[in-house]
C-alpha positions as CSV (number, residue, x, y, z in Angstrom):
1,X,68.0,-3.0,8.8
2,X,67.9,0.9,8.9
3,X,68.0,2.6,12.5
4,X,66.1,5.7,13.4
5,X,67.0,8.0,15.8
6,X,62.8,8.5,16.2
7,X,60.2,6.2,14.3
8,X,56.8,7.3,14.3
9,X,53.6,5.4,14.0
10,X,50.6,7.3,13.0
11,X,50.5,10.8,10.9
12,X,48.1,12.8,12.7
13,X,48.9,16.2,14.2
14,X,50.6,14.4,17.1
15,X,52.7,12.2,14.7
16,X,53.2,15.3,12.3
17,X,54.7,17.7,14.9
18,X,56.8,15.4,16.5
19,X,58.4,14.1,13.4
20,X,59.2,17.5,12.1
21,X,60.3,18.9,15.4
22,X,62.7,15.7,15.5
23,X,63.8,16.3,12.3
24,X,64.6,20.4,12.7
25,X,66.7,19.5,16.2
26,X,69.2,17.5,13.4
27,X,67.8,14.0,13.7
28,X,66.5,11.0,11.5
29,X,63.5,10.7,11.7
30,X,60.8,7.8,9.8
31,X,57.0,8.4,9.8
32,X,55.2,4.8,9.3
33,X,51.4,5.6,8.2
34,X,48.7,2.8,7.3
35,X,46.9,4.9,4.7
36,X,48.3,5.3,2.1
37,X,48.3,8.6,2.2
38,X,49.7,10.3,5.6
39,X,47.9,12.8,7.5
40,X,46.0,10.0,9.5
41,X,42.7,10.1,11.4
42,X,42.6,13.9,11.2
43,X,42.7,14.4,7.9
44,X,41.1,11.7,6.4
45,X,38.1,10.9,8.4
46,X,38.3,13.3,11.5
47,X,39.3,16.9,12.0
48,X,39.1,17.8,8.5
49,X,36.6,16.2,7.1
50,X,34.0,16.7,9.4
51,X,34.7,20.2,9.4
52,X,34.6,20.6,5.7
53,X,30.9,18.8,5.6
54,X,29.9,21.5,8.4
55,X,30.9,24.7,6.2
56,X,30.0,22.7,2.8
57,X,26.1,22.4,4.3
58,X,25.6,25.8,5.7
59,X,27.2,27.1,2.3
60,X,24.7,25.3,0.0
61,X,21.9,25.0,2.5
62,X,22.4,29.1,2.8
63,X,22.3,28.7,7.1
64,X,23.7,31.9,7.2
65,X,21.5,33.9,5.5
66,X,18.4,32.7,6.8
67,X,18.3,35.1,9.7
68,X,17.5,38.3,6.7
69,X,15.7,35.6,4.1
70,X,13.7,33.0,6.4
71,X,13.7,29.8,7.1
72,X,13.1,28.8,3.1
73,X,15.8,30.3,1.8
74,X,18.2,28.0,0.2
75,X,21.5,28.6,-2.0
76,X,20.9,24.8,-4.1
77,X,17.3,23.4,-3.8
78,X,18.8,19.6,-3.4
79,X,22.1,18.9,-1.7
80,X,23.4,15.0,-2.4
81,X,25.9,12.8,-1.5
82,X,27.9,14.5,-4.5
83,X,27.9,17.8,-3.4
84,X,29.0,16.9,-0.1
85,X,31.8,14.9,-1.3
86,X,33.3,17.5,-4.0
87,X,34.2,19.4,-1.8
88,X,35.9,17.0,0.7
89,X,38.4,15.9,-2.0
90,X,39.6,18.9,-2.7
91,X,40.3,20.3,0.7
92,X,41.8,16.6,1.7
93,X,44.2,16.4,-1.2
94,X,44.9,20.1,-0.3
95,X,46.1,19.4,3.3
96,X,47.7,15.8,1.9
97,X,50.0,18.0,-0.1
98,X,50.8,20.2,2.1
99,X,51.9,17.8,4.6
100,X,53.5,16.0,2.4
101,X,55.6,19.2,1.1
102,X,56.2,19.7,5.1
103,X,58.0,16.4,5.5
104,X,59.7,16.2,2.4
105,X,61.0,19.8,3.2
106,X,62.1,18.9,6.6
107,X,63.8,15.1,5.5
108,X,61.4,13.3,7.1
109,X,60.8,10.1,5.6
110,X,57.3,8.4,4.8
111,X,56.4,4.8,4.4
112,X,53.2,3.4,4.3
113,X,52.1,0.7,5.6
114,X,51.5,-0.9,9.2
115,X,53.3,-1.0,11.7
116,X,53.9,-4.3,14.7
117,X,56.6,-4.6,17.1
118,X,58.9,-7.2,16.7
119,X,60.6,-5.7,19.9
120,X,61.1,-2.7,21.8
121,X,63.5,-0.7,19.3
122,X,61.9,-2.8,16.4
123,X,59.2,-2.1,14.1
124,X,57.7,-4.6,11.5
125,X,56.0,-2.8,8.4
126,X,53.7,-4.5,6.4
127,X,54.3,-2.3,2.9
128,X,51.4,-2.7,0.2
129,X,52.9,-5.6,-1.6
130,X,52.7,-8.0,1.0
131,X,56.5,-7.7,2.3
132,X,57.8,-7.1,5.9
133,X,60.6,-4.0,6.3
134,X,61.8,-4.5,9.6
135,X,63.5,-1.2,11.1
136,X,64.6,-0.4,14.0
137,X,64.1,3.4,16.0
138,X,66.3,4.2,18.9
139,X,63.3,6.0,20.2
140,X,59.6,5.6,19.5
141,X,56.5,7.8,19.3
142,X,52.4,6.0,19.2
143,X,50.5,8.8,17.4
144,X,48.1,6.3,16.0
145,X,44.7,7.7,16.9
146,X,41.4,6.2,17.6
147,X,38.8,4.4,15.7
148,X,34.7,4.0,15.8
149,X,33.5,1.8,18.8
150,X,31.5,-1.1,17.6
151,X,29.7,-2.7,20.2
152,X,28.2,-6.2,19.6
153,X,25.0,-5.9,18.1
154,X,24.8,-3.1,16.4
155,X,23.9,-3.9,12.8
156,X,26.5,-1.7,10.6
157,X,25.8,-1.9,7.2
158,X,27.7,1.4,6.0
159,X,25.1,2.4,4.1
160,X,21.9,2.8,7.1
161,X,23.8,2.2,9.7
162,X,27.2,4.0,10.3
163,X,30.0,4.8,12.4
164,X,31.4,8.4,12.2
165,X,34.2,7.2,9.2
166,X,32.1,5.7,7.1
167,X,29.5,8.7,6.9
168,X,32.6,10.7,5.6
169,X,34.2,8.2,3.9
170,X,30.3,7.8,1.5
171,X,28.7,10.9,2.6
172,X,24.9,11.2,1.5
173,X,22.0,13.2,2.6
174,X,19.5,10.9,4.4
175,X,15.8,11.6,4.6
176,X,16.3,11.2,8.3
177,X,18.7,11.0,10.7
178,X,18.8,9.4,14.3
179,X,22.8,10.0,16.1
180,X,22.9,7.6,19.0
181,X,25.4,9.0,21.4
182,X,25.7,12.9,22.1
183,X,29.7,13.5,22.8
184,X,32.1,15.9,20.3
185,X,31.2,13.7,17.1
186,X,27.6,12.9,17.7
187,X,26.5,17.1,18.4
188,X,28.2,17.9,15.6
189,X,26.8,15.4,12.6
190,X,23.4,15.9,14.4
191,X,23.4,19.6,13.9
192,X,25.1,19.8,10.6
193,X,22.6,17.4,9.2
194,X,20.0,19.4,11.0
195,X,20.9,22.7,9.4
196,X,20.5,21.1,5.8
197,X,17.2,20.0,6.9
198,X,17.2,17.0,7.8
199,X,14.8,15.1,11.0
200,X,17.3,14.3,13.2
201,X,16.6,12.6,16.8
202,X,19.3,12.6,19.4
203,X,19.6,9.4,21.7
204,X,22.2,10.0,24.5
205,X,22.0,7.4,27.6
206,X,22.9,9.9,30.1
207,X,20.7,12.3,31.5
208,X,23.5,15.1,30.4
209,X,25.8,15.7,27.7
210,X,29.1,17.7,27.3
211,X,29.2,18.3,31.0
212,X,33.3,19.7,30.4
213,X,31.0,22.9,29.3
214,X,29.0,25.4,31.3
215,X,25.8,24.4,32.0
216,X,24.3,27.7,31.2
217,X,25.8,27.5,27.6
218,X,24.6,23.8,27.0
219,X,21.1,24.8,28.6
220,X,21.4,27.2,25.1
221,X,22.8,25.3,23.0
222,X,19.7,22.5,23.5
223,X,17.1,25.3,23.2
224,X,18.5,26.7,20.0
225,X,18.5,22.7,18.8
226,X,14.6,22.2,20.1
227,X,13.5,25.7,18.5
228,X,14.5,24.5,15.3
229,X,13.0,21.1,15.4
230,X,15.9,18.5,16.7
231,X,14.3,16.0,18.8
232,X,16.7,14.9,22.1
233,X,16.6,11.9,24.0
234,X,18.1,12.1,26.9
235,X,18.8,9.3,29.7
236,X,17.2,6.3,27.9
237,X,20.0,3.8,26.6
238,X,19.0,2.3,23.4
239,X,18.1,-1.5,23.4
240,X,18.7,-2.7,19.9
241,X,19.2,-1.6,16.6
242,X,17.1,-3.5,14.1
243,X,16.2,-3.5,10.0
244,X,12.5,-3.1,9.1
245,X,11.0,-4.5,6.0
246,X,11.7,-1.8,3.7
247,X,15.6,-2.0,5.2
248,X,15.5,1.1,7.2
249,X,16.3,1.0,10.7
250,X,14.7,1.2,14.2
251,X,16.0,1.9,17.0
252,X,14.4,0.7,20.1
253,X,15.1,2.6,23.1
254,X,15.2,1.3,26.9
255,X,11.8,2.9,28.0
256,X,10.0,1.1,24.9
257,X,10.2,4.3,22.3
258,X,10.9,3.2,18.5
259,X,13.0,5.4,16.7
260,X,12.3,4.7,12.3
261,X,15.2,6.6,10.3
262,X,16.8,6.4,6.7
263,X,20.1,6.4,8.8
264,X,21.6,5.8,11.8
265,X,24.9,7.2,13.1
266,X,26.6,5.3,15.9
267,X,28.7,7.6,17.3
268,X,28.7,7.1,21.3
269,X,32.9,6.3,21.9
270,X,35.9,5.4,19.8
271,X,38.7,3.3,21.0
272,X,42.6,3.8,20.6
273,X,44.1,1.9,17.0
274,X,46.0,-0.4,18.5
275,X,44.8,-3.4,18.3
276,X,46.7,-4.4,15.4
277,X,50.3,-2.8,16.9
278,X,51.7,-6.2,18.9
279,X,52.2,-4.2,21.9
280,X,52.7,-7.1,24.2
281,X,56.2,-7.1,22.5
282,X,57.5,-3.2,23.1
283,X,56.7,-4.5,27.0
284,X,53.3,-2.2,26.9
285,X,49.8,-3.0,28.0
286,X,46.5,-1.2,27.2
287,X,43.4,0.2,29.1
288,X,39.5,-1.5,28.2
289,X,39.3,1.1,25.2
290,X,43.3,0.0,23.5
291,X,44.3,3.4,25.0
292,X,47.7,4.1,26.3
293,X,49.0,5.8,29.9
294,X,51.8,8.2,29.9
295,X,52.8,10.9,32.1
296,X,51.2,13.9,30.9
297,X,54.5,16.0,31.4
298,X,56.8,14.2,29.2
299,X,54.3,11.7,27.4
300,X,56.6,8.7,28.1
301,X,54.8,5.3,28.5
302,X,56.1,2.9,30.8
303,X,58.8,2.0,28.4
304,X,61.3,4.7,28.7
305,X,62.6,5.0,25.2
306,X,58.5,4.6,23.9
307,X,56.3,7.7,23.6
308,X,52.9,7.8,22.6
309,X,50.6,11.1,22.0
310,X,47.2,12.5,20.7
311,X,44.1,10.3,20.9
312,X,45.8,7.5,21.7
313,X,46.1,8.6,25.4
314,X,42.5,9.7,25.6
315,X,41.6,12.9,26.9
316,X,41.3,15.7,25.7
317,X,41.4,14.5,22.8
318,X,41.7,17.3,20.7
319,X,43.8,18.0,17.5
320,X,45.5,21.2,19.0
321,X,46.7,19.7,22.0
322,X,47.6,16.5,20.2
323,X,50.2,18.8,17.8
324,X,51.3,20.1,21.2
325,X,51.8,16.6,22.9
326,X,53.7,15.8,19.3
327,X,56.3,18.5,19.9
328,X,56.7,18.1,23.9
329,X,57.2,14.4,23.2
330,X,60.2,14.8,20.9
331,X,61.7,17.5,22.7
332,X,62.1,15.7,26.1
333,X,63.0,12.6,23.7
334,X,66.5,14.4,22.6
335,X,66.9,16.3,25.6
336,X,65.7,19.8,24.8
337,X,64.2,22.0,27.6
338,X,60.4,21.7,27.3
339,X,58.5,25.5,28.1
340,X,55.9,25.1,30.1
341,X,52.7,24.6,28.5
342,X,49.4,27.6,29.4
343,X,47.4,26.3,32.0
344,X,44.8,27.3,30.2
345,X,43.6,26.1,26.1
346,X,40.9,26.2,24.7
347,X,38.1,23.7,23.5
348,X,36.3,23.9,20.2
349,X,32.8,22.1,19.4
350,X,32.3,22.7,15.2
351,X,28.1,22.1,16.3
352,X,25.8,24.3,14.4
353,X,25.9,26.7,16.3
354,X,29.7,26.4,17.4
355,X,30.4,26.7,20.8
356,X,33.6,27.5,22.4
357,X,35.3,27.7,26.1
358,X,38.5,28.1,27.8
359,X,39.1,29.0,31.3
360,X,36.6,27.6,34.2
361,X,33.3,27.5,34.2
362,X,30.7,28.1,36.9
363,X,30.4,24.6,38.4
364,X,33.8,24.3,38.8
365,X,33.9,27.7,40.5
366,X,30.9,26.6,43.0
367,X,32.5,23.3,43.8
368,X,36.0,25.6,44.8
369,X,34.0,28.3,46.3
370,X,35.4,30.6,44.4
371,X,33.9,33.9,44.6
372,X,32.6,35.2,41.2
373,X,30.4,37.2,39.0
374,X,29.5,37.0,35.2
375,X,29.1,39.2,32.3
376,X,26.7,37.8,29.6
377,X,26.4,39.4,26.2
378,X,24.3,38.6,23.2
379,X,25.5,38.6,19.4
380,X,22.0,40.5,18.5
381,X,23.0,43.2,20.8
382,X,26.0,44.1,18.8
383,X,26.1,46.0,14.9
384,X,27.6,42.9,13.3
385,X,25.3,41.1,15.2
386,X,22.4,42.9,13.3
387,X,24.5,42.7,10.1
388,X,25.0,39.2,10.1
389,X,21.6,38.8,10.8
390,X,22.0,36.7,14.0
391,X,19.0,35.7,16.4
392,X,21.0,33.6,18.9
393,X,24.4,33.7,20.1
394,X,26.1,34.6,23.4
395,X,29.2,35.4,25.1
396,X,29.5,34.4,29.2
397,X,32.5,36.1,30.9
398,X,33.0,34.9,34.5
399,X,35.4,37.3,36.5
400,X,36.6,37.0,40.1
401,X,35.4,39.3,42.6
402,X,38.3,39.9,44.8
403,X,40.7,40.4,41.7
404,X,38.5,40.9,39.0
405,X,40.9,38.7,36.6
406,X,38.6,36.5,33.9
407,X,38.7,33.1,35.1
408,X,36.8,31.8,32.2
409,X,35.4,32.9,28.9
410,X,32.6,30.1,27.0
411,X,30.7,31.4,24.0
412,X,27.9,30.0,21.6
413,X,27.3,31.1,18.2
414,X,29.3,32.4,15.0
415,X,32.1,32.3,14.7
416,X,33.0,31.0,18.5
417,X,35.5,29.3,17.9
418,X,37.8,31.9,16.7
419,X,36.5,34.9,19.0
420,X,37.4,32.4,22.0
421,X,41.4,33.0,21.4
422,X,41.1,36.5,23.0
423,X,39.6,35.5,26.2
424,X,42.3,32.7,26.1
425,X,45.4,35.5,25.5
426,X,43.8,37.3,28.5
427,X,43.0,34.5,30.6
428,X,46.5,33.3,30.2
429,X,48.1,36.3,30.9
430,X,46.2,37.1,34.1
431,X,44.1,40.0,32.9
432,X,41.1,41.5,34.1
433,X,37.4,43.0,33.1
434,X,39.8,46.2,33.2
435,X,41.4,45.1,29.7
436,X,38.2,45.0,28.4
437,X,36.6,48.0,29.2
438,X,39.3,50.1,28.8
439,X,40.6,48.9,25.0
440,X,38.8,49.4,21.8
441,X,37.6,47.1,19.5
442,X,37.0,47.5,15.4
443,X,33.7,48.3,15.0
444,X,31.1,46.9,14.1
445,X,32.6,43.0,15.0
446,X,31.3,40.2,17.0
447,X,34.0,40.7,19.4
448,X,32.7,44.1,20.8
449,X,30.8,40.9,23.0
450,X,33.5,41.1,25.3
451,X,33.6,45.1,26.3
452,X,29.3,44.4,26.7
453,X,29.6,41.4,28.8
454,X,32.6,42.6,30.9
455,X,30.4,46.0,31.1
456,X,27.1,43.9,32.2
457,X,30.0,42.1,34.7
458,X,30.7,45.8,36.3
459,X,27.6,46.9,36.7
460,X,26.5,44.0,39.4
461,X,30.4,43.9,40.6
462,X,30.4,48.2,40.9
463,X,26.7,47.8,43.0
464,X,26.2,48.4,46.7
């Protein structure tokens, strides 16, 4: 039986980083990955995919240029199920390869297959051809990711009714859409469906939705959606799910409303993939949802020698801090000084439009009675603004009033989720609405929105 000096389970940017930070400190390293390709939940049915379906849509539904050519304009009159998917295999096999390349380059070995404990220093793999490959790690990182939620009675069929992997995994254009559940996942399908033209109706139980992001922004965000025809539901659970006679669904909410759609996406939760990892035998238990605790410093479970990172410990769930989590993980796992991690990072939502934040936002300031003021600026108030065409869009600033250092930056529209990473730099390094009134930005750009909403700050922080 081989030994390891770090076996890890799962692929995923968590997985990935750790095993080739392992790997670079001098060690051996094994990644074990159940597709049979690695990359895991990120690549194949997550992160990349989902993101490739948004920009594929507004390409061919011509989103973008709708703002100069109205609401008709369209790059290809009918987008399928084909068109969708072209374009998802080559930007998966792209990132396959390069991770791939990435291990092999770095000595990190690859198996597929999955992975059970026998023990705590002991992993089973179940390879493709039915055999067991017992190996053994002298330390151990989870980096297996989540999975769709399927509660009991929901009718998935994978063709009308769907969880978030199967609607990349046979992507089609439906003639209408409901998205039960209005987290990350659900916003996103609703308004990249929405954007190519599609009916949707989003159901979300609670009254609120995305309520990490400021309130202001979201209270945008759902006018932009209801301007262009989305319908929301909002605090009403849904009851059932059932087929109708011609096989499409309907989806009954609590208050007695029938929903009739081509499609339905359940989307509301995913749970941690490790149902099928014997657990019980490395001496570790789960939470309700097959997630894992760790202390967030050091990402150790309970079993010293065992680490686990990315999804699998729930929040925040995002790919960027899962990589991040990766690297920490195997760095205290050999010893190496770990640098202490920004408090600050910032949180991307690919919606149509995109919105992005970092920093705090003004409930949290309220509830710490934090004095503040904000600096709002709109993308139709800038050049590029007007060049791009844009009718919505905004950047929200919120500064301190006794220091005046930015103690949070949240944007919606174009592009946000790049512009965002200067707010983060300044946020991080303690700078204030000085930096951005005294600095110059190229011209015309959307992120002149940061010298107009840091000047619309001064003017009510500068008054009497």
């Amino acid at each position: 039986m081989e030994t390891y000096d770090l076996i890890v389970i799962g692929s995923g940017p968590a997985g990935r980083r750790a095993a080739v930070q392992a790997a670079k400190l001098g060690h051996s390293v094994l990644v074990v990955e159940g597709r049979r390709r690695v990359g895991g939940v990120s690549v194949h049915t997550g992160t990349i995919p989902s993101k490739t379906l948004r920009e594929t849509a507004l390409n061919l539904s011509g989103w973008r240029e709708r703002g100069f050519y109205g609401s008709s304009y369209r790059v290809k009159k009918d987008i399928c199920g084909d068109d969708l998917g072209m374009r998802l295999t080559k930007t998966l096999e792209h990132e396959v390869d390069v991770l791939e390349h990435q291990f092999q380059r770095n000595n990190v070995r690859t198996i597929a297959g999955m992975a059970r404990f026998l023990d705590p220093h002991t992993v089973s793999v179940r390879c493709d051809d039915g055999s067991d490959l017992p190996v053994a790690g002298t330390r151990i990182l989870i980096a297996v990711g989540t999975e769709p939620f399927h509660p009991e009675g929901i009718p998935f069929d994978d063709e009308h009714v769907l969880d978030s992997d199967a609607m990349i995994e046979s992507p089609r254009v439906p003639r209408s859409l409901t998205v039960i559940g209005a987290g990350v996942i659900g916003i996103e399908y609703a308004t990249i469906f929405s954007a190519m033209d599609v009916p949707v109706t989003l159901v979300e139980p609670r009254d609120t939705f995305l309520d990490f992001i400021d309130r202001e922004i979201i209270n945008e965000f759902i006018h932009i959606l209801r301007d262009r025809g989305m319908v929301i539901r909002t605090g009403c659970p849904v009851d059932k799910i059932e087929k109708g006679a011609d096989g499409w669904p309907v989806t009954t909410l609590a208050d007695g409303r029938r929903i009739r759609s081509d499609m339905v996406l359940y989307a509301a939760g995913r749970k941690g993939a490790t149902e099928s990892l014997d657990l019980d035998k490395s001496g570790l238990t789960v939470d309700h949802r097959g997630r894992l605790a760790v202390n967030q410093d050091t990402f150790q479970t309970d079993v010293e020698h065992i680490y686990a990172a990315g999804d699998v410990i729930g929040f925040p769930s995002l790919a960027s801090t899962s990589m991040e989590q990766g690297r920490i993980a195997a760095c205290h796992a050999f010893g190496r000084p770990i640098p202490p991690a920004p408090k600050y990072f910032p949180y991307g939502i690919y919606a149509v439009p995109e919105i992005s934040t970092v920093g705090m936002n003004e409930e949290e300031l309220r509830e710490r009675r934090i004095g503040y003021e904000v600096g709002i600026a709109r993308f139709r108030e800038t050049s590029r603004g007007h060049i791009m065409g844009l009718n919505s869009g905004m950047m929200k600033l919120i500064f301190s009033l006794k220091t005046r250092r930015l103690l949070g930056a949240h944007i919606i529209g174009e592009g946000a989720t790049e512009l965002i990473h200067i707010g983060q730099a300044v946020l991080n390094l303690k700078g204030t609405r000085d930096y951005f009134i005294e600095n110059t930005f190229n011209y015309p750009t959307l992120a002149e929105a940061y010298k107009i909403a840091a000047l619309d700050a001064w003017n009510r922080m500068s008054a009497p």
